[in-house]
C-alpha positions as CSV (number, residue, x, y, z in Angstrom):
1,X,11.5,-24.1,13.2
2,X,8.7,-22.2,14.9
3,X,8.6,-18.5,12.9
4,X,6.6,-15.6,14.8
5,X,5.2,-12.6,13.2
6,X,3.6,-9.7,15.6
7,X,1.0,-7.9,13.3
8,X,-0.3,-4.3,14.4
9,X,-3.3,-3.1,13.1
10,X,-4.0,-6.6,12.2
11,X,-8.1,-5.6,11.8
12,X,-7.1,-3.5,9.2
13,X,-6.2,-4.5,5.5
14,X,-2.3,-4.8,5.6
15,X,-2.8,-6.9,9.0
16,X,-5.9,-9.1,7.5
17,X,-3.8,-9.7,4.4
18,X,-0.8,-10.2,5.7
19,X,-1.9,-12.8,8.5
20,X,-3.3,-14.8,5.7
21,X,-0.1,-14.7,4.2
22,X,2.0,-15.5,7.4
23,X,-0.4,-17.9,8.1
24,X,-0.2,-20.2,4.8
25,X,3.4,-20.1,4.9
26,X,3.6,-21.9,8.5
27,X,4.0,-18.9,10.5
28,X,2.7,-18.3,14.3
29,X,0.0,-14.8,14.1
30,X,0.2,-13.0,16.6
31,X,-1.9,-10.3,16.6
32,X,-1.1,-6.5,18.8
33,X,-4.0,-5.3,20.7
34,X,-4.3,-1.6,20.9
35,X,-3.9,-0.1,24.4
36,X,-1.5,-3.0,25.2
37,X,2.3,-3.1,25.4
38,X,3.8,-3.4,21.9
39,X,7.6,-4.1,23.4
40,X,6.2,-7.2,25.4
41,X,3.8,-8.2,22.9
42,X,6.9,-8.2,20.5
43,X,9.0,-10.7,22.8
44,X,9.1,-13.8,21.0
45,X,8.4,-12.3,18.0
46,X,11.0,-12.9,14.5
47,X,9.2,-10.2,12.8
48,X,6.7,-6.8,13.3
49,X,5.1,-6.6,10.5
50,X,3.8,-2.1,11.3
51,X,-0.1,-2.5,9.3
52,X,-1.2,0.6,12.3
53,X,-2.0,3.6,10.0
54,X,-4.0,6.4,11.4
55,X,-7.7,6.1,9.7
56,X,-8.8,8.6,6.9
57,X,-5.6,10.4,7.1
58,X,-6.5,11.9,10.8
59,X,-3.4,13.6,12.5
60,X,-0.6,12.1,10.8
61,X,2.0,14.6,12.2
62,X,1.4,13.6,15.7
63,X,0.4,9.8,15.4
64,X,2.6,8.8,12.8
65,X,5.9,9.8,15.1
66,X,4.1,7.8,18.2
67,X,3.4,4.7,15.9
68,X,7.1,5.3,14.7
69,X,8.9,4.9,18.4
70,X,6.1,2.1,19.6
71,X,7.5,0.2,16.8
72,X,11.0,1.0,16.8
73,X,11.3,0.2,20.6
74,X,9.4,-3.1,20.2
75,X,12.0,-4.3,17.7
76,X,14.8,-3.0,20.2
77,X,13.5,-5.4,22.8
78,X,12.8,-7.7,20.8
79,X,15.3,-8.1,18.3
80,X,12.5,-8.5,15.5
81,X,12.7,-7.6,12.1
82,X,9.8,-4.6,11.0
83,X,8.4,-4.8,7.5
84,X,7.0,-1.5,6.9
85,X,4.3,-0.7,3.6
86,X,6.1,2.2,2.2
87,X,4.4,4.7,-0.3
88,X,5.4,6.5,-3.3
89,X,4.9,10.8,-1.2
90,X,8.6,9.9,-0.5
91,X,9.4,10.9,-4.3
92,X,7.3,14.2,-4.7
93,X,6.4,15.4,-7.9
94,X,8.9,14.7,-10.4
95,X,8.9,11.0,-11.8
96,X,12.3,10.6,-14.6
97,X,11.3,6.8,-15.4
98,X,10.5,4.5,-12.8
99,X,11.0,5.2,-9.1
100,X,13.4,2.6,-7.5
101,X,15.5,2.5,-3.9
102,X,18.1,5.2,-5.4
103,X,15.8,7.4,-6.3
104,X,16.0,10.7,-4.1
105,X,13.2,11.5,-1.6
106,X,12.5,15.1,-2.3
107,X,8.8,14.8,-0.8
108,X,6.2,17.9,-1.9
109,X,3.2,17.2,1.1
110,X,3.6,17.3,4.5
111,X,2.7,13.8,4.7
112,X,5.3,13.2,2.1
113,X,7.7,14.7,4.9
114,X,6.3,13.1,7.7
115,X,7.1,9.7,5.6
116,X,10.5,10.5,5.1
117,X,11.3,11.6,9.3
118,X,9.6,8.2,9.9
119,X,11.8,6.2,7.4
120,X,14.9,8.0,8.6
121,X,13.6,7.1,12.1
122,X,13.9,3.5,11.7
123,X,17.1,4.4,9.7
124,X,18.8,5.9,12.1
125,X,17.6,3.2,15.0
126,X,19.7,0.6,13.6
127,X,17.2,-1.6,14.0
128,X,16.5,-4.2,11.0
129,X,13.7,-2.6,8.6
130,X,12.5,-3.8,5.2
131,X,10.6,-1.0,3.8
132,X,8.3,-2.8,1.0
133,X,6.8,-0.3,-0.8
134,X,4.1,0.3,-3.3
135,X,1.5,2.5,-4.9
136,X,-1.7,2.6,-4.3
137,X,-3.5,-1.1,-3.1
138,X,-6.4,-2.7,-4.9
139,X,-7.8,-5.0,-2.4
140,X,-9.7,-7.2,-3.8
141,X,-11.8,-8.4,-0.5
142,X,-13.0,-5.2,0.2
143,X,-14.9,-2.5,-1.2
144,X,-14.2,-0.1,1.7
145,X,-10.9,1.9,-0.6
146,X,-10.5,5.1,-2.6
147,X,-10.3,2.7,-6.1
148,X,-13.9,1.4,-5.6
149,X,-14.9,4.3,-4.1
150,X,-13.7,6.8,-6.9
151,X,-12.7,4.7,-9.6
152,X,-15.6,2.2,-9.9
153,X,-18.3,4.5,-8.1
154,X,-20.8,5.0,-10.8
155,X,-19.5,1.2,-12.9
156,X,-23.2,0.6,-11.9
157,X,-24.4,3.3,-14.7
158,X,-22.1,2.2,-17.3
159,X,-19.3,5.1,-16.2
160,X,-15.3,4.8,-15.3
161,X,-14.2,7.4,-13.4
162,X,-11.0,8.8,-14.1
163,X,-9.4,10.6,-11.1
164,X,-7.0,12.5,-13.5
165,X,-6.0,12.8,-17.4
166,X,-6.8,8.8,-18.7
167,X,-3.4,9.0,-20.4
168,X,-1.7,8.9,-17.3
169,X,-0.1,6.0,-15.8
170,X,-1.1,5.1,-12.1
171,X,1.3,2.7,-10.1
172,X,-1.3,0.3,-8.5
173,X,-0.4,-2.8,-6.5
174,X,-2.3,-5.7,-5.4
175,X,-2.9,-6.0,-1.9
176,X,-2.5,-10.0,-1.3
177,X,0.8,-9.7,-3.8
178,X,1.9,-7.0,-1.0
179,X,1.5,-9.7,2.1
180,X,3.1,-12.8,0.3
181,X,6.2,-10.3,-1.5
182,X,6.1,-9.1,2.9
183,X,6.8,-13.0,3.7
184,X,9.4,-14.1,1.2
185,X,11.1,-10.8,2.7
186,X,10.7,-11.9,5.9
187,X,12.3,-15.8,5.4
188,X,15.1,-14.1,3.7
189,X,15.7,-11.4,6.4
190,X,19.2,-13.0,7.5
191,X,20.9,-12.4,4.3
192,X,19.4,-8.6,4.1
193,X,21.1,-5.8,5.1
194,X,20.1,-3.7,8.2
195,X,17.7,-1.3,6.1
196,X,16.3,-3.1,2.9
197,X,14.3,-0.1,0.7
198,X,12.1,-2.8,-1.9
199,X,9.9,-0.8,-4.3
200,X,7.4,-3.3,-5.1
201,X,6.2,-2.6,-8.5
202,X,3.7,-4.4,-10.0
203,X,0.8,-2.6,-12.3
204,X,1.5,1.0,-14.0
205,X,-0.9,1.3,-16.0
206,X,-2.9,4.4,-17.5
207,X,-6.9,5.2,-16.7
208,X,-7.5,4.3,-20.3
209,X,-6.4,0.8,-19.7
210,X,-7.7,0.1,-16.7
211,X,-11.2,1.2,-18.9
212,X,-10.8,-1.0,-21.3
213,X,-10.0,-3.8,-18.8
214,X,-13.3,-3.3,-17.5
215,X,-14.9,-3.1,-20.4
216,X,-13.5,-6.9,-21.4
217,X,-14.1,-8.2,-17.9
218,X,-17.8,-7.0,-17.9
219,X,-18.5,-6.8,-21.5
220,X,-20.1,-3.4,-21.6
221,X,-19.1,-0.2,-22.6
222,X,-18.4,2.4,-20.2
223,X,-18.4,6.1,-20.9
224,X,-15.7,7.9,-19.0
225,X,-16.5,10.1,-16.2
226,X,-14.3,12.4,-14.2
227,X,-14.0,12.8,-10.3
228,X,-15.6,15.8,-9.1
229,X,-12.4,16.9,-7.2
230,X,-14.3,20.7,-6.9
231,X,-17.0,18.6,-4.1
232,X,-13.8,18.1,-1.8
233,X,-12.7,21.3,-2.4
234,X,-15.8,22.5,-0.7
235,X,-16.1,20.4,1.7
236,X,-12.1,21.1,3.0
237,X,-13.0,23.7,5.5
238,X,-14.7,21.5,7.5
239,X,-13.8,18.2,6.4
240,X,-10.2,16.8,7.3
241,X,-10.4,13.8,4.7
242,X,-11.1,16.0,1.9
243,X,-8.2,18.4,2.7
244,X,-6.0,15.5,3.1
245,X,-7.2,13.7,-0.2
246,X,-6.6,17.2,-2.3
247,X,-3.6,17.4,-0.7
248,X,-2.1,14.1,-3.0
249,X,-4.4,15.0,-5.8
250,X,-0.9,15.7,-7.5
251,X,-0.3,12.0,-7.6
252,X,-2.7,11.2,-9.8
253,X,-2.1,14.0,-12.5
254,X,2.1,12.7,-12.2
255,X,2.4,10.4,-14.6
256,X,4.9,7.3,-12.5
257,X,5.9,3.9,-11.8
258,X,8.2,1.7,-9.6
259,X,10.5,-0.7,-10.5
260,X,10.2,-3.9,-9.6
261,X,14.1,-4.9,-10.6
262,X,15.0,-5.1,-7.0
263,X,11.8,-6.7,-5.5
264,X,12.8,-9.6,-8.7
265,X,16.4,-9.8,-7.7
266,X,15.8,-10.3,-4.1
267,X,13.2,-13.2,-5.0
268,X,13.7,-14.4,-8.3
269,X,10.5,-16.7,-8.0
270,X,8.5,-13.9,-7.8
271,X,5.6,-13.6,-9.3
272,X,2.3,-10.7,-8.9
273,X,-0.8,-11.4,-9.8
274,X,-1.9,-11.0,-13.0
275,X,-4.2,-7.5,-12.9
276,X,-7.4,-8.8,-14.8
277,X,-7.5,-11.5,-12.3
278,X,-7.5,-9.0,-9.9
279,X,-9.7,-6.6,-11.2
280,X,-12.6,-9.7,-11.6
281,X,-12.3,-10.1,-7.8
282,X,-13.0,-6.4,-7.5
283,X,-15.9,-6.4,-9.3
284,X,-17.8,-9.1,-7.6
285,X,-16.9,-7.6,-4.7
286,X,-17.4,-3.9,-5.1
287,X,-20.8,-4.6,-8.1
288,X,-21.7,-8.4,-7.2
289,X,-21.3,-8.5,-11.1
290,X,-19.2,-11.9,-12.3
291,X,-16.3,-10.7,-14.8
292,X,-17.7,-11.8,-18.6
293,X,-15.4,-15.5,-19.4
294,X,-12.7,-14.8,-21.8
């Protein structure tokens, strides 16, 4: 049986991974150009799998709602399934043990709120949605993110940045684990409920650890280092990425995971990546440097 996924923002990294993913599991790509019709593109289509994201944070509060209702009437016409990455602004700033689907959204950003109106959106449109979400992606075929640019920044001169206290625990998930847990959602979608809320929780782990797992991989020792946070803070007035990036800077001083208990009873075959593997693919790719054999 011929299987049809419509990816938006397929150029970007949700879209390049997932179409991989799609791809090696038989589907049909078929991939949303910009400026064109989302609701005819969709026809045909089993699922949408939403990878659009406004760049750098720009205008959320206006392109986020548009993105929103493309979507949502796209899967109206269509009668497609939307897999949507969800994020972790949902919860705010209180973490009591690991963040799951019953955990209350009680969002402390605007973009927070702005994620909550747009999962209530699809919510409310009755519309089949599978919310997948995660913390923040490592990516390991790119070195165009915020964890090569901040955390392995200065790896070159022996330093690990640490973006907040080392002792606390970061909820990171693997990029290419995102897209393949996306497609076993997807081939299960029949037996899912109209609005599926998955956290997909893979790697909380502490700025410490991740150190030390990059002192193993490249055998060196690395002095720790902190992120200047007081350069963005200068440069907010004029710059909106820096505004929007201090703006989450309470994420990583909140020490929080998710739970994967839901993600492993849905597919009980599932298994992530192991994280060294994946940090050795984000060192060749962000340093050229090959990780030191175990």
């Amino acid at each position: 049986m011929t299987r049809t996924v419509l990816l938006t923002g397929a150029s970007g990294k949700i879209g390049h991974h997932a179409a991989k993913a799609f791809s090696d599991a038989g589907w049909q790509i078929r991939r949303f150009q910009r400026g064109t019709d989302m609701t005819q593109a969709a026809q045909g289509c089993d699922v949408i799998v939403n990878g659009m994201n406004p760049p750098k944070y720009h205008n959320w509060a206006e392109i986020i709602p548009e993105i929103t209702r493309q979507h949502i009437a796209a899967a109206r016409a269509s009668g497609a399934t939307v897999i949507i990455p969800g994020n972790v602004y949902t919860f705010g700033d209180r973490c009591d043990g690991a963040w799951d689907e019953t955990t209350p959204h009680r969002p402390c950003s605007r973009k927070g709120q702005i994620r909550v109106e747009m999962e209530q959106a699809y919510r409310d449109a009755g519309i089949q949605t599978i919310v997948l979400r995660a913390g923040n992606f490592i990516d390991p075929d790119s070195a165009d993110d915020l964890f090569s640019m901040i955390i392995l920044g200065k790896l070159g001169k022996n330093r690990f940045v640490h973006a907040a206290d080392p002792a606390v625990r970061q909820e990171w998930c693997i990029l290419p684990d995102w897209a393949r847990a996306a497609v076993a959602l997807a081939d299960k979608r029949h037996d899912l409920a109209a609005f599926e809320d998955v956290p997909c929780g893979n790697h909380a782990v502490t700025g410490s650890e991740l150190k030390a797992r990059f002192e193993a991989l490249t055998g060196r020792s690395l002095r720790d280092a902190s992120f200047a946070w007081w350069q963005l803070r200068l440069a907010a007035p004029v710059l909106e990425l820096a505004r929007e990036l201090l703006e989450m800077r309470y994420l990583y001083d909140l020490d929080h995971a998710l739970s994967d208990a839901k993600l492993r009873r849905l597919l009980p075959d599932w298994a992530p990546t192991p994280l060294d593997q994946a940090l050795a693919a984000k060192l060749a790719m962000t340093t050229g440097t090959t990780a030191k054999a175990a």
